[in-house]
N, C-alpha and C positions, 0 to 999 in steps of 0.2 A: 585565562580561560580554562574551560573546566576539560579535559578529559571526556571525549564523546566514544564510544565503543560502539557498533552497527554488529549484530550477531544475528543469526537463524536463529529460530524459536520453534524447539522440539515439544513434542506431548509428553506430556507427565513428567514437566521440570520445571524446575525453579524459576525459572524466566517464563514459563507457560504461566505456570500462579501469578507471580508479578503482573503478567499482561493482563490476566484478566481482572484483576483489580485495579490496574493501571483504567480500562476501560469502564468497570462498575465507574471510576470517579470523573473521567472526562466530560469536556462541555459538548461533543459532537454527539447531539440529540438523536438525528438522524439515523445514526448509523449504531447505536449504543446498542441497542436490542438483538439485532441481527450478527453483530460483530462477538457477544460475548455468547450467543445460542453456537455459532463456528466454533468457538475457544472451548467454549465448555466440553461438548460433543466430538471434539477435535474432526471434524467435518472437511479436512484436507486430503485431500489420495493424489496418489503419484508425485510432482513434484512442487504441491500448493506449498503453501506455507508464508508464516507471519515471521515478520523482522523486527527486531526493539535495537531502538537507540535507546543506550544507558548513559548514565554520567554516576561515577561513585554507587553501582548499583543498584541504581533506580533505572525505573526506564523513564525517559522523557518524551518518547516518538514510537511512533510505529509504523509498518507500511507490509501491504501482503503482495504475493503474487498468485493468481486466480486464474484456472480455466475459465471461468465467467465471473461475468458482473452484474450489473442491475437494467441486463439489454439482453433482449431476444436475438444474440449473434453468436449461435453454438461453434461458426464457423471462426472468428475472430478468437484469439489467445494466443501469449498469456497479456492478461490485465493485470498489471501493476494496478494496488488499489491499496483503500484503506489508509494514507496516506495520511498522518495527524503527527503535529506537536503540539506539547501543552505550549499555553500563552507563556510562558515565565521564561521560555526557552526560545522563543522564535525569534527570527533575525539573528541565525549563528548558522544557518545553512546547514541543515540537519536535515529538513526535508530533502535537499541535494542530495544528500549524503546514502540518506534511504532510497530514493529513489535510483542513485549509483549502485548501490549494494544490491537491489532489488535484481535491477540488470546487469549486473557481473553475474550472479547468478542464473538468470536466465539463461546467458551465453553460456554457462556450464552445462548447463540441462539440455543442450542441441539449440536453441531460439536465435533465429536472427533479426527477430524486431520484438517489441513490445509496444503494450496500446494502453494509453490513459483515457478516460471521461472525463470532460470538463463543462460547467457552465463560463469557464472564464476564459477570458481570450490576454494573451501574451504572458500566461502564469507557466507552462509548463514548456511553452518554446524555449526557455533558457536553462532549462535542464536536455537539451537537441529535439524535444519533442517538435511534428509540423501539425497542420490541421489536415486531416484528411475526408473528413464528410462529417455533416448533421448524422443523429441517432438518436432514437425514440426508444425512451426507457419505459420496463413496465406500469410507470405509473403512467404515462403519456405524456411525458415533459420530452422534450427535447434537449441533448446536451451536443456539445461538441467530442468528436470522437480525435484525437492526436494519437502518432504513429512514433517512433522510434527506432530507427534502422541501429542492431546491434553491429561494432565492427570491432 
């Protein structure tokens, strides 16, 4: 198995470039537009920021953590988001892995919980996430919102 590395992703470096071409080529359609207009614009302040799993320095994953997300909850943060590995890589718990990293950092940054979106129900309980209420995103969908007590 290959050597996975999880790092912060500073502006105007060498892993910021990788990422953002990492996502020009990804299949998450959704989020493609939005996620390289943040990268490009480095559109992070205080303690945002994007995380890349690498392997032999490529990135293969990524994962951010966000004052907001794609919900009218100014009150709720930080959101661990952004959350993606390529197909050729999944099922090697990488997501875990980002999502681990995402929140050790948090816990550095003062946070004693963090909050994921989901439409999916038992994906992110076994990373400790719990369910904590429905949330009505800007488009009007509905997702489930999970909580994450940091300790």
């Amino acid at each position: 198995m290959d050597t996975i590395v999880i790092k912060k992703v500073d502006k105007d470096t060498e892993p910021a470039n990788k990422l953002i071409e990492f996502v020009e080529n990804f299949s998450w359609e959704e989020v493609k537009e939005h996620t390289l207009w943040m990268l490009k614009n480095w559109n992070y302040s205080d303690w945002e920021t994007m995380f890349a799993a690498m392997i032999d320095g490529q990135i293969v994953g990524m994962a951010s953590i966000m004052k907001t997300d794609y919900y009218p909850l100014p009150e709720i943060y930080p959101w661990v988001s952004s959350v993606f590995v390529s197909e050729d890589y999944r099922g090697q718990r990488i997501s875990g892995r980002l999502i681990d990293f995402a929140n050790n950092y948090a816990k550095e940054c003062g946070f004693d919980r963090t909050y994921i979106p989901s439409e999916h129900i038992g994906l992110y309980e076994k990373y400790g996430y719990h369910y904590l209420k429905d949330i009505t995103n800007y488009g009007g969908g509905v997702d489930r919102l999970y909580v994450k007590e940091l300790r």
